[in-house]
C-alpha positions as CSV (number, residue, x, y, z in Angstrom):
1,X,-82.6,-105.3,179.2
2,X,-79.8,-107.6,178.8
3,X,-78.9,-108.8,175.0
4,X,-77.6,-112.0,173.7
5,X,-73.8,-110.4,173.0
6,X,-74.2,-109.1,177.1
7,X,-74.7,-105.3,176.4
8,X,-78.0,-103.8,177.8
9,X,-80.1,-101.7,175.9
10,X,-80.7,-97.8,177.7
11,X,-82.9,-95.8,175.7
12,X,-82.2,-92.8,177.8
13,X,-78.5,-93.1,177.2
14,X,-77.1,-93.0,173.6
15,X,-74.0,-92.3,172.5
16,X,-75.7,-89.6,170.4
17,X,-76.1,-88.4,173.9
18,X,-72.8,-88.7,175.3
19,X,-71.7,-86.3,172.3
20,X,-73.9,-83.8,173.2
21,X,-73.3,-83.8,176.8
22,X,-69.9,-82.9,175.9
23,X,-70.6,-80.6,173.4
24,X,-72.0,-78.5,176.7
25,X,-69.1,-79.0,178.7
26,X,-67.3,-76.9,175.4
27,X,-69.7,-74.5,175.2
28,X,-69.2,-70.5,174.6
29,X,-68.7,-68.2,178.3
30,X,-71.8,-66.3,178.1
31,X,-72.2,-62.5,179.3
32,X,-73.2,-63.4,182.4
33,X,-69.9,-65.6,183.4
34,X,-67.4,-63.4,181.9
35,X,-69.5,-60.8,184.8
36,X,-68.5,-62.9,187.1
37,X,-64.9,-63.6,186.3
38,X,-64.1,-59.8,186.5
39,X,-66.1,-59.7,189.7
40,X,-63.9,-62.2,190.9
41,X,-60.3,-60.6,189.5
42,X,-61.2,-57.6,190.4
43,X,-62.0,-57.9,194.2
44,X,-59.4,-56.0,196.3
45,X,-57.3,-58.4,198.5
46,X,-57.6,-58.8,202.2
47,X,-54.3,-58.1,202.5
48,X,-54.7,-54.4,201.1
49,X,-58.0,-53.8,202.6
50,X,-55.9,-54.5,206.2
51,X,-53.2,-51.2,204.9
52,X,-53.1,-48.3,207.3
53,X,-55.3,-45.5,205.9
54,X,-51.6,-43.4,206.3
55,X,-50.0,-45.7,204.1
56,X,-52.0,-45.8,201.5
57,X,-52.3,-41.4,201.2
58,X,-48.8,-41.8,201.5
59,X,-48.3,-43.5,198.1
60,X,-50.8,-41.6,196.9
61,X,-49.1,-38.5,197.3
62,X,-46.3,-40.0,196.1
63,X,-47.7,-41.3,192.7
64,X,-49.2,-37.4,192.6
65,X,-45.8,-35.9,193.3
66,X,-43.7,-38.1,190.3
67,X,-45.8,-36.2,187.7
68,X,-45.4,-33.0,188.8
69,X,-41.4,-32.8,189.2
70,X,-41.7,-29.3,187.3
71,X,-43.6,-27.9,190.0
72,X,-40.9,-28.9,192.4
73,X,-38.0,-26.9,190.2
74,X,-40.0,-24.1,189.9
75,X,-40.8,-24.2,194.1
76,X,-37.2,-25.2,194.6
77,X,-35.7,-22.0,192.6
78,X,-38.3,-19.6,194.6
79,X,-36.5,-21.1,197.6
80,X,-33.1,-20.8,196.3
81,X,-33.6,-16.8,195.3
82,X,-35.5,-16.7,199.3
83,X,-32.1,-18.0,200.4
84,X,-30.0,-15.6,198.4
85,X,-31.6,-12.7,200.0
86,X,-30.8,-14.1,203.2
87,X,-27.5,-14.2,202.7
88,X,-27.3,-10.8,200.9
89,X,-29.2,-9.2,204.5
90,X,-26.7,-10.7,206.5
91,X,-23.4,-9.1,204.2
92,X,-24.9,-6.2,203.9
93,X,-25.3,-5.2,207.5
94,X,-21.0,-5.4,207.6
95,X,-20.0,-4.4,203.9
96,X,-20.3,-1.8,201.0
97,X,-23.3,-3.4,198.7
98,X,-20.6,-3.0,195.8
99,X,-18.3,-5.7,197.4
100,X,-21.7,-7.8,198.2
101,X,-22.0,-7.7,194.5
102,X,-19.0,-8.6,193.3
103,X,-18.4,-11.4,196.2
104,X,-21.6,-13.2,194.8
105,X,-20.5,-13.0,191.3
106,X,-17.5,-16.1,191.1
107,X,-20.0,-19.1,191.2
108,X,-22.4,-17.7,188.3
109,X,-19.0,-16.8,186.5
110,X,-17.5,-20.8,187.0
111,X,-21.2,-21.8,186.7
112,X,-22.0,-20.8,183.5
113,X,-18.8,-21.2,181.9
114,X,-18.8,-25.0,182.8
115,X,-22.5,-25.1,181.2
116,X,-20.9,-23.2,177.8
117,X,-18.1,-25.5,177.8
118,X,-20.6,-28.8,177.9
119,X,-23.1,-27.7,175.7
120,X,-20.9,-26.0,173.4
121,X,-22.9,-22.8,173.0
122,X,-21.7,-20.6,170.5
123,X,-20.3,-16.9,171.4
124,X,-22.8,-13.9,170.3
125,X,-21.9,-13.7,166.4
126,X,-22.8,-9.9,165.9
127,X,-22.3,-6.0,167.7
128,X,-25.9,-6.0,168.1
129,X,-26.1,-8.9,170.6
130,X,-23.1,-7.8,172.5
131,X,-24.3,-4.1,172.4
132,X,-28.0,-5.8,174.1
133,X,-25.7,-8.3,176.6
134,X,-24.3,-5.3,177.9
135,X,-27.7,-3.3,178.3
136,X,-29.0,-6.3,180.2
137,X,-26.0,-6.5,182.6
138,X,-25.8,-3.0,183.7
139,X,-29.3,-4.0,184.4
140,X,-29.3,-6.9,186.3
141,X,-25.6,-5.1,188.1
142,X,-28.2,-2.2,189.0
143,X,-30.6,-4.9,190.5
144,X,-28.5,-6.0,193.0
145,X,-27.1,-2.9,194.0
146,X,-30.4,-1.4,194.4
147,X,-31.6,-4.4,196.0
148,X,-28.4,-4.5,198.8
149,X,-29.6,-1.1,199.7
150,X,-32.8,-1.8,200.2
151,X,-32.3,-4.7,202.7
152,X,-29.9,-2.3,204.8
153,X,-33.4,-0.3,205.0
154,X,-35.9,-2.8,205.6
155,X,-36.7,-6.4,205.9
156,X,-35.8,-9.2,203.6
157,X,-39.7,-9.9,202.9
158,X,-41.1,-6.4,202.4
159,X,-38.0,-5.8,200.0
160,X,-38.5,-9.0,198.0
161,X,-42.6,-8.4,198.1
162,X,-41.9,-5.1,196.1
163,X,-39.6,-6.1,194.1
164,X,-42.6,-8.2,192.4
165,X,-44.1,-5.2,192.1
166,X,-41.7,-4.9,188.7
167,X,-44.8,-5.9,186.5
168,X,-45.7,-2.3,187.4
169,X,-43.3,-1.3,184.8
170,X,-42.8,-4.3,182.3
171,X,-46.1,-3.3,180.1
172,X,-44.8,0.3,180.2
173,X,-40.8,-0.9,179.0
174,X,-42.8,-3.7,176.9
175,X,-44.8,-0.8,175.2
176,X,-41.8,1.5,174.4
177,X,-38.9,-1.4,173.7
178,X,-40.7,-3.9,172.1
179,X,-44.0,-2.3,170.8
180,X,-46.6,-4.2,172.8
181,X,-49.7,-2.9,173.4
182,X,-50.7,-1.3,176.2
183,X,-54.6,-2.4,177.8
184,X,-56.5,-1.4,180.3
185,X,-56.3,-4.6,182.7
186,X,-52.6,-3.7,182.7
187,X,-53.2,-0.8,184.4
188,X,-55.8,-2.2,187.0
189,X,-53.0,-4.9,187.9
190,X,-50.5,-1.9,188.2
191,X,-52.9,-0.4,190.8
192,X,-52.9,-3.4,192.7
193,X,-49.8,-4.1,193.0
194,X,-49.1,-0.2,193.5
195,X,-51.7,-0.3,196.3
196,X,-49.7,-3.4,198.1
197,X,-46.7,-1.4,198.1
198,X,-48.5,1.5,200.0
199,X,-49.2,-1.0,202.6
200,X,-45.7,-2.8,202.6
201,X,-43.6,1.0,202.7
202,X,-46.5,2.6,205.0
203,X,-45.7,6.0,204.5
204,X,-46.3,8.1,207.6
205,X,-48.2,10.7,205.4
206,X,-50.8,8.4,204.9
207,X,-50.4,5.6,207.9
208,X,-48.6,7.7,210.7
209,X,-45.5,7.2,212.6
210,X,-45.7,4.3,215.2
211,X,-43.4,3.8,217.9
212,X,-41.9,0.9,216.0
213,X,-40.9,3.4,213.3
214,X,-39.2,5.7,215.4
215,X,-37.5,3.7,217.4
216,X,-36.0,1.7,215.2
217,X,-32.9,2.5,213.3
218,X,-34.7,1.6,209.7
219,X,-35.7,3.5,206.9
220,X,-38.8,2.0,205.4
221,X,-39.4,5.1,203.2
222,X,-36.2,4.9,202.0
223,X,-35.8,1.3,201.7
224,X,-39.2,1.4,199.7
225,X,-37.7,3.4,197.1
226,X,-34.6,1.5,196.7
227,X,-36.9,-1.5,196.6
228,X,-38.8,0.2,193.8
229,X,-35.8,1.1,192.3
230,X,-34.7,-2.5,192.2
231,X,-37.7,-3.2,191.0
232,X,-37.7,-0.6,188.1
233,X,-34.4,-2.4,187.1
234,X,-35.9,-6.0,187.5
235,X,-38.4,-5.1,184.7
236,X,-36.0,-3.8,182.8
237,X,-33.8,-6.8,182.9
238,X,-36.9,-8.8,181.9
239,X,-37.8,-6.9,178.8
240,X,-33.9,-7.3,177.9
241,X,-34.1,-10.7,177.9
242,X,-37.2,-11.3,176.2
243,X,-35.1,-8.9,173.3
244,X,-32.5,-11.2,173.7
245,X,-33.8,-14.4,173.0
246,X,-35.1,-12.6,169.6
247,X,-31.5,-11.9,168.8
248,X,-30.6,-16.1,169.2
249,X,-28.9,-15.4,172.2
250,X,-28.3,-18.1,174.7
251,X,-29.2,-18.2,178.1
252,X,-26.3,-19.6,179.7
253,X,-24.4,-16.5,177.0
254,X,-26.0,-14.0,178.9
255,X,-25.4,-15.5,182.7
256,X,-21.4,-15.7,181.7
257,X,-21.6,-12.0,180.7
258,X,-23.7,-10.9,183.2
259,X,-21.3,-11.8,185.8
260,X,-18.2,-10.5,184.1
261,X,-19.7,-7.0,183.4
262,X,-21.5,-7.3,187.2
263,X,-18.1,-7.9,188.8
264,X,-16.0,-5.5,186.8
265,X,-18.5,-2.5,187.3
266,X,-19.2,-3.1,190.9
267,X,-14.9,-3.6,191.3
268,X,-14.5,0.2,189.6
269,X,-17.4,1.9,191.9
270,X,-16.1,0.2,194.7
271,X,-12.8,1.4,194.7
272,X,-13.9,4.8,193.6
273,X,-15.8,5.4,197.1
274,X,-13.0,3.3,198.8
275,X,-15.4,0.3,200.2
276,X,-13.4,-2.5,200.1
277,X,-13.0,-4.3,203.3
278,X,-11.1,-7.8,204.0
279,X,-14.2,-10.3,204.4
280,X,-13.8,-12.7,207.7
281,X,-14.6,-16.4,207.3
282,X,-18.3,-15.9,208.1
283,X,-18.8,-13.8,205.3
284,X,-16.6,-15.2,202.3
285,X,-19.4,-18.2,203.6
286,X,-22.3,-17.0,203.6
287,X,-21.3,-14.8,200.2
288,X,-20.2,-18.8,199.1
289,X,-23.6,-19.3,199.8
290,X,-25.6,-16.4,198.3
291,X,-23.7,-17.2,194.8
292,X,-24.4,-21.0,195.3
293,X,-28.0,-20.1,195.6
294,X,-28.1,-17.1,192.9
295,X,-26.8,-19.7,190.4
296,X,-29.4,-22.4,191.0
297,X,-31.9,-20.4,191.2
298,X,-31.0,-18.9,187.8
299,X,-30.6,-22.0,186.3
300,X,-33.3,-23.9,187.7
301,X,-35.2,-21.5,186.1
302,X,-34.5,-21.6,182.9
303,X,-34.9,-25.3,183.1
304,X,-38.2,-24.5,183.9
305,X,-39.3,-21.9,181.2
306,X,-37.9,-24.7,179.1
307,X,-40.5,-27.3,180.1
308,X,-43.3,-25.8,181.2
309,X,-45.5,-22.3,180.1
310,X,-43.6,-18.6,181.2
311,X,-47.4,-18.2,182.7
312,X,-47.0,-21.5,185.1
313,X,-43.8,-20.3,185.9
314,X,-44.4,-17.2,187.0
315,X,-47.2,-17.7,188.9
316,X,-45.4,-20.6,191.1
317,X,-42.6,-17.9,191.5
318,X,-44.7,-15.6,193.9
319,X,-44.1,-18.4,196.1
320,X,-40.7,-17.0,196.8
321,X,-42.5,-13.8,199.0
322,X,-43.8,-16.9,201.4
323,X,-40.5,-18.3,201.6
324,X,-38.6,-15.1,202.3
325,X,-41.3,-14.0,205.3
326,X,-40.5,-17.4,206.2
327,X,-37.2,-17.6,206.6
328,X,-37.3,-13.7,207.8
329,X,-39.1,-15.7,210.9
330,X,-37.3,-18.4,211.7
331,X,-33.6,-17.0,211.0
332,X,-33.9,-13.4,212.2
333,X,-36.4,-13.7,214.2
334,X,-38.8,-10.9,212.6
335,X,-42.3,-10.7,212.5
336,X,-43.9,-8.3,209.6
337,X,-46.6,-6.1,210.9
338,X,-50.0,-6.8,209.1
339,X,-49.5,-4.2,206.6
340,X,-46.7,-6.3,204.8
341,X,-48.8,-9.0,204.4
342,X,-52.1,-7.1,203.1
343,X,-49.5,-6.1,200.6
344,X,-47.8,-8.9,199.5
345,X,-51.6,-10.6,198.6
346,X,-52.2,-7.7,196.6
347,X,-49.0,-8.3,195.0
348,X,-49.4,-11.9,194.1
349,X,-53.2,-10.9,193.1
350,X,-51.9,-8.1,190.5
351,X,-48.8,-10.6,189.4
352,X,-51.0,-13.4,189.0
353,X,-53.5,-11.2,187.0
354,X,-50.7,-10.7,184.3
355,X,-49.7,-13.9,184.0
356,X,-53.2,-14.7,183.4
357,X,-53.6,-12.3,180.9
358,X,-50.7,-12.9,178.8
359,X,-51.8,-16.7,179.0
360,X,-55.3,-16.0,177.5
361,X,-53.4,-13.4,174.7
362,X,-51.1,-16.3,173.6
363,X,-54.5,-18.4,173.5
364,X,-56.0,-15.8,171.0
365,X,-53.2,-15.5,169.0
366,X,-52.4,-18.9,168.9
């Protein structure tokens, strides 16, 4: 209806009205549309539901491999100490093991000294540390020695698979040097691991003689004991260093003395049974190489105990027997009969037993 000053009156339409009308245009985003919204946001574009299914596991596995760069180290030194015993097979088929020694020596020597020099690491302070640093390096000089021999014997994989077989004497040096106990799941993982050495050295007393055996110009027998030798030694050298680090000495301390006392040993036996040859180009290589690769892998290493657990470590480091039979493969072109591998699982069962173990004592005393 039209009034006299030309407004209408609308009773259903107020300005009281208009107010409320846009008081619900302001109103509060209920459960219900907030739902929505993230429904909305959270819809995967077209664009990435049209990826290639290999695309998208590929940055998946990358994403996964970022976080575990540790586990790459700890591969990447097995592989360097695989490589190493490649190089030390191939020297020691043309030289005196004393002269492999000392050829693979110069790198860790340079190496370390470079890393004392940057770091500025402090010299051993006391007789009791040097008297220790030289226990250790006869040790680890005894190692390779041992271990040369051993390859002139046998093949790079079956040497390196027993040489794991050290944990069969680290609980019994751990017992006498530094007064661990001794239990009775370290002697079931000795068995084991003493069992996959019977399979790896198949003596003929207990496996026969094949015709592979006899016609071949290799020892295993005797390669098997130099293997366990080096072996013996390996634990040795392990127990050492654990003493070592007790006594504050440093890491890269022990590498530069190592490799002084390893080459001035090895340069005295030499010369005393006159092995000393003039190396040709291929060998001052792949020697070059071996001490390129001992020195990584050592380092690399000790990285590694730095960041992650000695048990994590150690277990990843079995992966060095796979690499060697590998490369034992491809390079030389040798197959291992199925002995050697029956023996290296029961290897990596026994030494990833003790790892296990030790991890679950840290737990309890912890």
């Amino acid at each position: 209806m039209e009034n006299n000053d030309g407004t209408f009156d609308n009773p259903s339409f107020t300005s009281d009205d208009v107010s409320k009308d846009k008081g619900k245009d302001k109103r509060e985003p209920t459960a219900s549309d907030s739902k929505s919204e993230v429904v909305c946001t959270t819809s995967t574009p077209i664009g990435q539901q049209n990826e290639p299914l290999t695309k998208r596991v590929l940055q998946r596995t990358i994403s996964v491999l970022r976080g575990q760069s540790d586990l790459f180290l700890v591969t990447l030194s097995a592989l360097f100490y695989s490589v190493k015993s490649l190089f030390t097979a191939f020297l020691v088929e043309t030289m005196d093991p004393f002269q492999v020694v000392v050829m693979l020596m110069p790198v860790m020597l340079t190496g370390s000294s470079c890393f004392l020099v940057y770091k500025k690491i402090c010299p051993p302070t006391n007789v009791r540390q040097y008297a220790w640093i030289l226990f250790g390096s006869l040790s680890v000089s005894a190692t390779l020695f041992f271990y040369s021999l051993s390859l002139l014997h046998m093949d790079p994989g079956d040497a390196t698979t027993i040489q794991y077989a050290s944990l069969m004497f680290t609980g019994i040096l751990s017992w006498i040097i530094l007064r661990e106990p001794l239990r009775l799941i370290d002697f079931v993982n000795v068995s084991i691991a003493f069992a996959g050495v019977v399979f790896i050295s198949r003596p003929p007393f207990i496996f026969g003689t094949s015709h592979e055996d006899v016609s071949s110009d290799k020892n295993i027998l005797l390669g098997s004991c130099f293997a366990l030798s080096s072996s013996f030694t390996t634990a040795l050298v392990y127990t050492v260093v654990r003493k070592q680090s007790t006594l504050g000495i440093h890491a890269f301390v022990s590498m530069f003395c190592t490799a002084i006392i390893v080459t001035l040993s090895n340069v005295i036996i030499c010369s005393a049974v006159g092995g000393w040859k003039i190396p040709r180009l291929t060998e001052w290589a792949f020697a070059t190489g071996g001490g390129f690769s001992y020195f990584g892998a050592q380092s690399i290493l000790f990285f590694s105990l730095s960041e992650k657990t000695s048990t994590y470590v150690n277990i990843v480091m079995t992966s060095e027997i796979v690499f060697t039979f590998l490369l034992q493969f491809m390079v030389l072109n040798l197959a291992p009969p199925w002995t050697s591998y029956i023996g290296a699982v029961l290897v990596v069962i026994s030494f990833v037993g003790v790892a296990l173990s030790k991890k679950r004592d840290q737990a309890v005393v912890d």
